[in-house]
C-alpha positions in Angstrom: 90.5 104.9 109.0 90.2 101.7 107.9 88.2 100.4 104.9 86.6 96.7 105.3 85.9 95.1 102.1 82.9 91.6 102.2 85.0 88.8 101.2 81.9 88.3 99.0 82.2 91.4 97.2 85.9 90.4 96.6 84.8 87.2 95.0 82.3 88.9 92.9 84.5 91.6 91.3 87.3 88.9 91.1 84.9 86.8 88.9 84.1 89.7 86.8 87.7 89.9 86.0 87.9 86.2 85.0 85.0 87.1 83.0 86.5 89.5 81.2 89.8 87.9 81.0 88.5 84.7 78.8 86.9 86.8 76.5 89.9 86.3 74.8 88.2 82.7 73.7 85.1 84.1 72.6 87.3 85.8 70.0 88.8 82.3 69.1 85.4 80.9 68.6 84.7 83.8 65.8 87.9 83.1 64.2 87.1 79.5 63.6 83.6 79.2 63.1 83.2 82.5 62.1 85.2 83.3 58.6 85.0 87.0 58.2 83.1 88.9 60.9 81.6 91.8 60.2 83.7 94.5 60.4 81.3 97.2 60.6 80.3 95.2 64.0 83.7 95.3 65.3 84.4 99.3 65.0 80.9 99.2 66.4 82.0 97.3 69.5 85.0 98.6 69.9 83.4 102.3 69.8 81.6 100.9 72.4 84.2 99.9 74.6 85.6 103.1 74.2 82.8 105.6 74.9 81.8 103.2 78.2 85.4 103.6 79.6 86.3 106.9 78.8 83.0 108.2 80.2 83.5 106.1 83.3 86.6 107.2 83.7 86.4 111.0 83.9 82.6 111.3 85.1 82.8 108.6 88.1 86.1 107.3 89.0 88.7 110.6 88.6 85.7 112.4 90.3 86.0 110.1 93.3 89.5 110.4 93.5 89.6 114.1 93.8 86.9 114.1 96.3 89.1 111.9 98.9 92.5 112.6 97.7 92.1 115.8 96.7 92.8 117.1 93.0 96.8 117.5 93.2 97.1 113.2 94.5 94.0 112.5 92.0 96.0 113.5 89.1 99.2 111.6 90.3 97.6 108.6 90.5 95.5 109.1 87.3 98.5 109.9 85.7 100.5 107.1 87.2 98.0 104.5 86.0 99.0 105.9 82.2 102.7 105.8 83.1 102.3 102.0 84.2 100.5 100.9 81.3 102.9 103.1 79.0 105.8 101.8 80.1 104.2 98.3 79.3 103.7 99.6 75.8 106.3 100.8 75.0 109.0 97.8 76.3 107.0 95.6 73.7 108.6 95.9 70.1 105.9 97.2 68.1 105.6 94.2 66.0 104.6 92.3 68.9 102.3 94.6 70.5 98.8 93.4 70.6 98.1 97.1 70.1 99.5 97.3 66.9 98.1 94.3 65.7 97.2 93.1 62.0 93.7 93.9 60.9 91.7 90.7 61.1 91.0 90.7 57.8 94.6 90.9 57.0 95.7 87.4 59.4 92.3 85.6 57.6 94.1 86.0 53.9 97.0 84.0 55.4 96.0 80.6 54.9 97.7 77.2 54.5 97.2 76.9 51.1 99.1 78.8 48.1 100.9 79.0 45.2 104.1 79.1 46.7 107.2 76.2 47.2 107.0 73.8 50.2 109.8 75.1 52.0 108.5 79.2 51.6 105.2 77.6 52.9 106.7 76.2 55.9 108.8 79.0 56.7 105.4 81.4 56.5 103.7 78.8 58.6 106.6 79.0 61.4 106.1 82.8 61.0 103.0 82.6 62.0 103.4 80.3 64.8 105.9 82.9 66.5 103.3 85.8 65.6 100.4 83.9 67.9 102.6 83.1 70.4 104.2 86.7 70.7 101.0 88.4 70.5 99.6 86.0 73.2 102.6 86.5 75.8 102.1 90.7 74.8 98.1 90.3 74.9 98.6 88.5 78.4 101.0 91.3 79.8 98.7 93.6 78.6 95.9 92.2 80.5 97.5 91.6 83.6 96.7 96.1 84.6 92.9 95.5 83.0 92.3 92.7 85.5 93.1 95.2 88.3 91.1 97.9 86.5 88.0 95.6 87.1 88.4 94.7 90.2 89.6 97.6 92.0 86.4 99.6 90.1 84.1 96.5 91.0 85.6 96.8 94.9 84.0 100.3 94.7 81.0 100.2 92.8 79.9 96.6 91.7 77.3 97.7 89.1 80.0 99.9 87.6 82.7 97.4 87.6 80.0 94.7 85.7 80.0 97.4 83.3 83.4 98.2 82.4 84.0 94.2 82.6 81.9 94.0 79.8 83.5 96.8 77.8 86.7 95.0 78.7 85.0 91.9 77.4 84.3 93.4 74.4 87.3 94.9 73.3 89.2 91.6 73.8 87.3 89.3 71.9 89.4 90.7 68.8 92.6 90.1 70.7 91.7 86.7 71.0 91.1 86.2 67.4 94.4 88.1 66.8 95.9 85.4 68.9 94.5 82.1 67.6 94.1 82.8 63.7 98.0 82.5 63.1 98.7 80.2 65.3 95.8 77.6 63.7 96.9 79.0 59.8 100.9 77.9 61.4 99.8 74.6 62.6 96.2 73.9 61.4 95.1 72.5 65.7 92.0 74.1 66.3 92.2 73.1 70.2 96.1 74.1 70.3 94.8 77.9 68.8 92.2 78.1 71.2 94.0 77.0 74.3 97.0 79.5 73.9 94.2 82.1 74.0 92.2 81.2 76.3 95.5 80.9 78.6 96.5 84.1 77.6 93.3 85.9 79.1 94.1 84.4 82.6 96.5 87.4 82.9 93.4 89.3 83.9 92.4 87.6 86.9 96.4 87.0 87.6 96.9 91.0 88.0 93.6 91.2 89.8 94.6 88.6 92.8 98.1 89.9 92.8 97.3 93.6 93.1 94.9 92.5 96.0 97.0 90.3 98.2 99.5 93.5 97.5 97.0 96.2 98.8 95.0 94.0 101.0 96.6 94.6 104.3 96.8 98.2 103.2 93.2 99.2 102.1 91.4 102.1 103.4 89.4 104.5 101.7 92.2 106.7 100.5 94.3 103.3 99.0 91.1 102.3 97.4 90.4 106.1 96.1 93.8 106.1 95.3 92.9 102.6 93.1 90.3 104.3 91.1 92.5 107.1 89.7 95.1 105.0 89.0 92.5 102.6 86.8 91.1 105.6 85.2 94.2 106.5 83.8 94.9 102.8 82.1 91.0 102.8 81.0 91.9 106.0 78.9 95.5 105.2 77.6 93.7 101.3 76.5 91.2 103.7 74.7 93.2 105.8 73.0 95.6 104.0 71.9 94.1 100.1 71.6 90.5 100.6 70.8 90.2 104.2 68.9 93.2 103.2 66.1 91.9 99.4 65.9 88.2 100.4 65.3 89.0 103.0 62.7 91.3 100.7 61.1 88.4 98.6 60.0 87.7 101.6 57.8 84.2 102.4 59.4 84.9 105.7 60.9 81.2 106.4 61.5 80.2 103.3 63.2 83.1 103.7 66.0 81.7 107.4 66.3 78.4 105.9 67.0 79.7 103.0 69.8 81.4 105.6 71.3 78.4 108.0 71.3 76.0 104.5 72.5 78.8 103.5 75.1 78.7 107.4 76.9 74.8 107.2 76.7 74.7 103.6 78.3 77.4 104.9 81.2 75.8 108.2 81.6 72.2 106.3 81.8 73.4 103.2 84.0 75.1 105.8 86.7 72.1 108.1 86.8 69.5 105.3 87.1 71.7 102.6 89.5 
């Protein structure tokens, strides 16, 4: 049977994913005007961004899936959304893999002053040039499978795909800092910082237009139940191994127990009410 899809429900799920995507620039804006955020806040957040996707995941989309695929094809294509984003992972070297980043306290000590020789200096400073731009290209491949994972949840339920948007959201405003800081310590241009991560977010609404004009003349309910295992599988690998190490790597193990705690409430709440 086939599954018709409002051209204005496309374009509002694919601006939730450009939403989401340039989040990546709000994390710039900390970084420079910002010195040292909080980083109680950020394992808060992050928590958050956890407990909202994870929740999401196994509560409304897997569900879904199983209903109209049936268990043994919900669990493929759960478990070929973690293979995709896995083998993403894992081709990246680990120094360059956005989710193995340096703690953001760690790229703030690296500054362009110091009591070292001119030439160590510059060397350090084209070190960190390459680090920015690395971690931008792996951020952006990285973000390419999240902008699907909002839009194909937003095709199905809009109020749930605003939602995990903002988790999204949230948990890459520390990528974008991760992006910018070395690259403005390496060359000391605000606007040249900010624009490299603010490009590298367009990766999101990239993967979200390309994995529709791929599926487009193929939807139906099954494709798009299909969809929503396959994005509940790289919600829960992104959570478990992006947002749980980084949060508890800011050393404030309860906080991220608490966002995590908050995010499932919020979730469970906004699905029972909406």
């Amino acid at each position: 049977m086939e599954y018709m899809v409002d051209i204005p429900d496309v374009a509002v799920a694919f601006g939730l994913t450009i939403l989401a995507g340039l989040a990546t620039g709000i994390g710039s804006a900390i970084a420079f005007f910002f010195k040292r955020p909080k980083l109680v806040y950020l394992s808060f957040s992050l928590g958050l961004s956890t407990g909202v996707m994870v929740y999401v995941s196994f509560v409304e989309l897997l569900p879904h899936a199983f209903a109209d695929l049936g268990k043994a094809w919900g669990i493929v294509t759960f478990f070929a959304g973690m293979t995709v984003i896995g083998v993403i992972d894992y081709i990246l070297p680990d120094i360059e893999n956005p989710h193995h980043s340096k703690k953001i306290e760690d790229l703030e000590m690296v500054g362009p002053e110091g009591k070292n020789r001119v030439e160590h200096r510059r060397r350090r400073r084209s070190a960190l040039k390459r680090t920015g731009l690395i971690t931008a290209i792996a951020i952006a491949v990285h973000n390419f499978p999240e902008g699907l994972a909002v839009f194909g949840t937003a095709l199905h339920d809009l109020t749930t795909g605003a939602i995990i948007a903002l988790a999204i959201m949230i948990h890459n405003i520390p990528e974008g800092i991760s992006i910018s800081v070395p690259i403005f310590y390496a060359t000391g241009d605000r606007k040249k910082a900010f624009k490299i991560s603010f490009l590298s977010g367009l990766s999101e609404p990239l993967g979200a237009l390309i994995g529709f004009a791929i599926l487009a003349p193929f939807l139906s309910a099954a494709v798009l139940s299909g969809l929503l295992g396959f994005v509940a599988g790289i919600m829960v690998y992104i959570s478990v191994d992006e947002l749980l190490p980084t949060a508890h790597s800011y050393g404030h193990g309860h906080a991220t127990v608490l966002g995590i705690a908050l995010g499932m409430l919020i979730m469970a709440l906004s699905l029972l009410v909406l």
